[in-house]
C-alpha positions in Angstrom: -15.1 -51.9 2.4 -11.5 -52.2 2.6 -8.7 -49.7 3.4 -7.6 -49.4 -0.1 -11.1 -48.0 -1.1 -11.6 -45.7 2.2 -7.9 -44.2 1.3 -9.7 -43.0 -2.5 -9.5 -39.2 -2.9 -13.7 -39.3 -2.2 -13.8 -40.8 1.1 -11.0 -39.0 1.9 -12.9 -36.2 1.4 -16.3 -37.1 3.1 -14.1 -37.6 6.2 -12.9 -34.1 5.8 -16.4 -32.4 5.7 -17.9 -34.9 8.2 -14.9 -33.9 10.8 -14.8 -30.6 10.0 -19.1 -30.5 10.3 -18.2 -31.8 14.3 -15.9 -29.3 14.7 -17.8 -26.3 13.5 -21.5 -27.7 15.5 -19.2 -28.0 18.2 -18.0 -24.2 18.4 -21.3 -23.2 17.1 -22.7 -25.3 20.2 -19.8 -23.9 22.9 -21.7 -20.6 22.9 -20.8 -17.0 24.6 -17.2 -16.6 24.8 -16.2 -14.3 27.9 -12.9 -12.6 26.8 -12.4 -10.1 29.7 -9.3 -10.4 31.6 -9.0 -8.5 34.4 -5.8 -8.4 37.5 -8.0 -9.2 40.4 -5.0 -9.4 42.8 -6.9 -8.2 46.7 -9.9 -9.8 45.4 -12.1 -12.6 47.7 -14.0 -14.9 45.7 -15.7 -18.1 46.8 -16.5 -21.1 44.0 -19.1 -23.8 45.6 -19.1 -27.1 43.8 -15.3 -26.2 42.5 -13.9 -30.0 42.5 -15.3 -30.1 38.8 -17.2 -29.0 36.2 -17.9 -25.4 35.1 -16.9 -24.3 38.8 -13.4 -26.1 38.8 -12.6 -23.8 35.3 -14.2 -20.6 36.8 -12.3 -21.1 40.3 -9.0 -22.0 37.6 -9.6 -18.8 35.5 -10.1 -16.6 38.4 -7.5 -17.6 40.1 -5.4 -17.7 37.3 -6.0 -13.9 37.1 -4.9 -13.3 40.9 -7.6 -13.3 43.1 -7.7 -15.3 46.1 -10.5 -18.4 45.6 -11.7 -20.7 48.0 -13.0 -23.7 47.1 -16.3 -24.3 48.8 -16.9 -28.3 48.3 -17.9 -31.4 50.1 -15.7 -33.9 49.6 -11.8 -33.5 50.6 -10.5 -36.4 49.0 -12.0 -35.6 45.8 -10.7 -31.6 46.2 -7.5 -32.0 47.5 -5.9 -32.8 43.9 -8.0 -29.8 42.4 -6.3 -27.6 44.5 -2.5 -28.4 43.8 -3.9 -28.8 39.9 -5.2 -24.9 40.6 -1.8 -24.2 42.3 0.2 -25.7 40.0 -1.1 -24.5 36.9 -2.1 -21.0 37.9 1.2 -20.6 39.8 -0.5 -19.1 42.5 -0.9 -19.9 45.9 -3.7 -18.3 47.4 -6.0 -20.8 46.5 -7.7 -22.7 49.7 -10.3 -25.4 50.5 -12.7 -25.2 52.9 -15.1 -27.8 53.8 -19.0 -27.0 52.3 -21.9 -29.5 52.7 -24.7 -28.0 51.1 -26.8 -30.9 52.0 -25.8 -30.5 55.2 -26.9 -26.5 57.5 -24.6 -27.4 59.7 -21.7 -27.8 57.6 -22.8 -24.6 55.6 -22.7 -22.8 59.0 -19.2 -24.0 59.6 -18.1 -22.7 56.6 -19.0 -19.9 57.0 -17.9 -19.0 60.1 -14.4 -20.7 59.2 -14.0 -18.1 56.2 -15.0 -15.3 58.3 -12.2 -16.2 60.3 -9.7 -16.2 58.1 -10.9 -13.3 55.6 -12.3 -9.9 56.4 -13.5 -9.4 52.8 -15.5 -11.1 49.9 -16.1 -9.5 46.4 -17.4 -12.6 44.2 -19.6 -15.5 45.6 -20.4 -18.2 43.2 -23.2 -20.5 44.0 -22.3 -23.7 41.4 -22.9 -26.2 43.0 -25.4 -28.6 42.0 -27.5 -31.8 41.9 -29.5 -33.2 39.3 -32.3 -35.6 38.3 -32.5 -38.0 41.2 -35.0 -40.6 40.6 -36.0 -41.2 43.8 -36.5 -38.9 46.7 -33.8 -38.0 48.8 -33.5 -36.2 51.5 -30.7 -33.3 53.0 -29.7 -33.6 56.4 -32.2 -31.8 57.1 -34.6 -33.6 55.6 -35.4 -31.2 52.1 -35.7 -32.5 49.1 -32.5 -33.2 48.1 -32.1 -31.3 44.8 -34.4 -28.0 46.2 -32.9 -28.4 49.6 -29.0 -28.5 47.9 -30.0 -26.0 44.6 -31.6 -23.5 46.7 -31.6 -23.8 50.8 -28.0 -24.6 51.3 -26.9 -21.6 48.8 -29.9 -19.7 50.6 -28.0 -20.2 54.0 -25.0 -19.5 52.3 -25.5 -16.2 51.0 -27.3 -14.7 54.2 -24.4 -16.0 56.1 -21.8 -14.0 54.2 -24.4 -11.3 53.4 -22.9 -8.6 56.5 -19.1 -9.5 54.7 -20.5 -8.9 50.7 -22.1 -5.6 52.0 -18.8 -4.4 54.3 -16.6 -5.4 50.8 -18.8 -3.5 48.4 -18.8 -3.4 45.3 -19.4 -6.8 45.5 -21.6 -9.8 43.3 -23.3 -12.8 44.0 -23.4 -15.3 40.8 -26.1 -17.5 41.2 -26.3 -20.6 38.7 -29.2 -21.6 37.2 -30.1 -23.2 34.2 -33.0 -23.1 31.4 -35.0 -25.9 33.4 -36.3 -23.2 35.2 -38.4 -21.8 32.6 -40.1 -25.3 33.0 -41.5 -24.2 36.5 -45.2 -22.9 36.5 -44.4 -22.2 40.0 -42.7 -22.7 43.2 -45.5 -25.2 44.8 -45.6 -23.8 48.3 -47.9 -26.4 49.2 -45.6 -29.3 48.5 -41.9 -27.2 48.3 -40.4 -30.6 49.2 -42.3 -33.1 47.6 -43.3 -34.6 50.6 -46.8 -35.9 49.0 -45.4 -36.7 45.2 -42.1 -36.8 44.0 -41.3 -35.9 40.8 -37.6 -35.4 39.6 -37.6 -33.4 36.7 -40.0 -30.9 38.6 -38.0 -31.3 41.7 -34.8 -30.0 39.8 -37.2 -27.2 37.8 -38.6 -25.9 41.2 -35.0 -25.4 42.2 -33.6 -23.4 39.5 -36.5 -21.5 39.7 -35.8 -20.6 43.3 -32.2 -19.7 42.2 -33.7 -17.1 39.7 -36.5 -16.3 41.8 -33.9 -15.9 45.1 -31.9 -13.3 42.5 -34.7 -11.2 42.0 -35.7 -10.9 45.8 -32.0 -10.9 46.7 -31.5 -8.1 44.2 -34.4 -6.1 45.8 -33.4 -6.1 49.7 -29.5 -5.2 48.9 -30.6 -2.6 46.6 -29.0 0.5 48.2 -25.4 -2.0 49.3 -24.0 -2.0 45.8 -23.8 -5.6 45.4 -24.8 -7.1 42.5 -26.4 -10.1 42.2 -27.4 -12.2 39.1 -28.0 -15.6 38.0 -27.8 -17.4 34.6 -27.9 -20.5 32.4 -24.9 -22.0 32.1 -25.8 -24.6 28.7 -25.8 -27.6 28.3 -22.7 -28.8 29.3 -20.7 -32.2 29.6 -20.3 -32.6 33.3 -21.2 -34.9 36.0 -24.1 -33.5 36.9 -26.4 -36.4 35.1 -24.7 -39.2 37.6 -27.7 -39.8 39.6 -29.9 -40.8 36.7 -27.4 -44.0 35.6 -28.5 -45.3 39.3 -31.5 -46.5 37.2 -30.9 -49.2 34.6 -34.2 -47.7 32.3 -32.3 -44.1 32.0 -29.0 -45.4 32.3 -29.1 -46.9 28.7 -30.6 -44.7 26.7 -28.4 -42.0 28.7 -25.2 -44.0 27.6 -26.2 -45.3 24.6 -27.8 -42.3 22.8 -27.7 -38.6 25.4 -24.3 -39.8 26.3 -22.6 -39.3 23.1 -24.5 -36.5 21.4 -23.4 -34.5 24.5 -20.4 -35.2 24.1 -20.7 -33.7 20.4 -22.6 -31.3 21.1 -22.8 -30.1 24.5 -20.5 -27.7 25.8 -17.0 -28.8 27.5 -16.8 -27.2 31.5 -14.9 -24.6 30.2 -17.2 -23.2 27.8 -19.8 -23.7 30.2 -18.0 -21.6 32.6 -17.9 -18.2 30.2 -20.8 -17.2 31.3 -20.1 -17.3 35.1 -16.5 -15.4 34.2 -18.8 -13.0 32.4 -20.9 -12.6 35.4 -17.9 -12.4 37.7 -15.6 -10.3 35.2 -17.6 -7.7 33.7 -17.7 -4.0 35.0 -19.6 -3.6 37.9 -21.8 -0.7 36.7 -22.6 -2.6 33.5 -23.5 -6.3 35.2 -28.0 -5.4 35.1 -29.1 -6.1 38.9 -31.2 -8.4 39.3 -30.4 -10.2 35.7 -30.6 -13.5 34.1 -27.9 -14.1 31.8 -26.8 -16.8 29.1 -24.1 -17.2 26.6 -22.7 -13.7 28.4 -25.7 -12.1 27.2 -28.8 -10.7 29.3 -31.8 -13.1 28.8 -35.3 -13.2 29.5 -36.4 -15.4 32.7 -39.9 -17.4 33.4 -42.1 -14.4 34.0 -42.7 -16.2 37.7 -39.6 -14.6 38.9 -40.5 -10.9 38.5 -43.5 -11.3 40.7 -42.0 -9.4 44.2 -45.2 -11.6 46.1 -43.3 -14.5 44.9 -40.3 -13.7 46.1 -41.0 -12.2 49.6 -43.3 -15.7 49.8 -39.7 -17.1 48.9 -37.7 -15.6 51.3 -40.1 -16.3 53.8 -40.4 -19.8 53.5 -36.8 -20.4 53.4 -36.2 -18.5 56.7 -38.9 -20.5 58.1 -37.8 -23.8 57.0 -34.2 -23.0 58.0 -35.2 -22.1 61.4 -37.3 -24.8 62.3 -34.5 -26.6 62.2 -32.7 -25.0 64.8 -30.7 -22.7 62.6 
């Protein structure tokens, strides 16, 4: 077909409805909007996984709002230029790195001791940071499961690290992302938590989301008279680089490129939608946020039914300490 017929008043046309079809699945797709904007000058909060993705545009929009966010990542190099873009485009200054390993106790443990020496207060932790659909088992520092030992134990450590500063800054929140894999879990699989007998990786990253959501609930329960909040919630599906690990594989790698590639980028949401819900989470009145809750496109959701059983979560809790300190922690 030549140009001359693709410039007729019909094609013309189609083009119009085809584009304007994208544009309207793609807002239809972007989901929740958050549109509370609150001055959160004094305010603490602490973004993991901040160097990209939904966290980067949460740790931008908070910041942008006044409060003082640290940057809880891995990878310096890669942070470094997130920071002066935060700076820059926020115009404010009290934005800081500090080093976070999640794979890594250690490193977890020096964070948090590093922030408690520079700040006396916290009001918002954000446990982002994530891994995804490794194909073959990997192991923490620790030796975990790589996506159970990053999803769950390192934001596990995390949060009962910083739990004595959350309940001296009160009212405080702790946003815990998880995602609608969880509802995929029939359970936790306290026999095999690490997949030390079979690996599976889809499981592997449903057992960890569940533990966020299941962590919330039990969370939730033991703070319950130090008015902190905490929540978790779905975030969407959403064009990050979360997926990276399953391109290391030539089998997923094509039909990810070729075919889940570019109907995410249609249809999935971009970081920034993705992050509406966390800025919900973080944002919305204290008194109105539902302890405890699972949230999704800034609405409260229903969760797997797993995480409401309290034996569940004590078993939780339990295992994690144990884990943790049988490692010298």
């Amino acid at each position: 077909m030549s140009f001359a017929n693709l410039a007729q008043p019909k094609y013309i046309a189609a083009g119009a409805i085809g584009l304007s079809s994208l544009v309207l699945a793609r807002n239809y797709f972007g989901g929740g909007v958050c549109k509370i904007n609150k001055d959160l000058k004094g305010q603490v909060v602490i973004v993991t996984g901040s160097n990209t993705g939904i966290g980067k545009e949460a740790a931008k929009v908070l910041a942008g709002m006044g409060a003082k966010v640290v940057l809880a990542n891995r990878d310096e190099a890669r942070t470094l230029p997130v920071l002066e873009e935060i700076k820059r485009e926020t115009k404010s200054e009290d934005v800081e790195f500090i080093r976070c390993d999640l794979s890594d106790l250690k490193s977890v443990k020096e964070f948090a001791d590093t922030f408690k020496s520079r700040y006396q207060t916290l009001n918002i932790l954000i446990n982002n940071a994530g891994v995804m659909y490794i194909t073959e088992r990997r192991a923490t520092k620790e030796g975990f499961e790589m996506q159970v030992g990053t999803n769950h134990m390192g934001h596990f450590y995390l949060t009962t690290l910083l739990l004595d500063v959350l309940k001296k800054s009160a009212p405080s929140r702790v946003i815990n992302v998880s995602s609608l894999g969880h509802t995929f879990a029939k359970d936790l699989g306290f026999d095999d938590f690490m997949f030390e007998k079979k690996y599976d990786m889809d499981a592997a990253y449903y057992r960890s989301k569940l533990a966020n959501v299941v962590f919330t609930k039990e969370l939730q329960r033991r703070v319950a008279d130090s008015n902190i909040k905490v929540v978790s919630l779905h975030p969407g599906v959403v064009t990050t680089e979360l997926t990276r690990y399953i391109d290391e594989k030539w089998y997923f790698r094509i039909p990810n490129q070729v075919i889940f590639g570019p109907l995410l980028r249609v249809f999935g949401k971009t970081p920034l939608q993705g992050a509406q819900t966390t800025l919900y989470c973080a944002l919305e009145d204290h008194e109105k946020l539902v302890s405890g809750g699972y949230y999704s496109d800034c609405k409260i959701k229903s969760e797997n039914p797993v995480a409401r059983s309290e034996e569940t979560g004590k078993k939780l809790w339990e295992v994690s300490e144990q884990l943790i300190k049988a490692k010298g922690f």
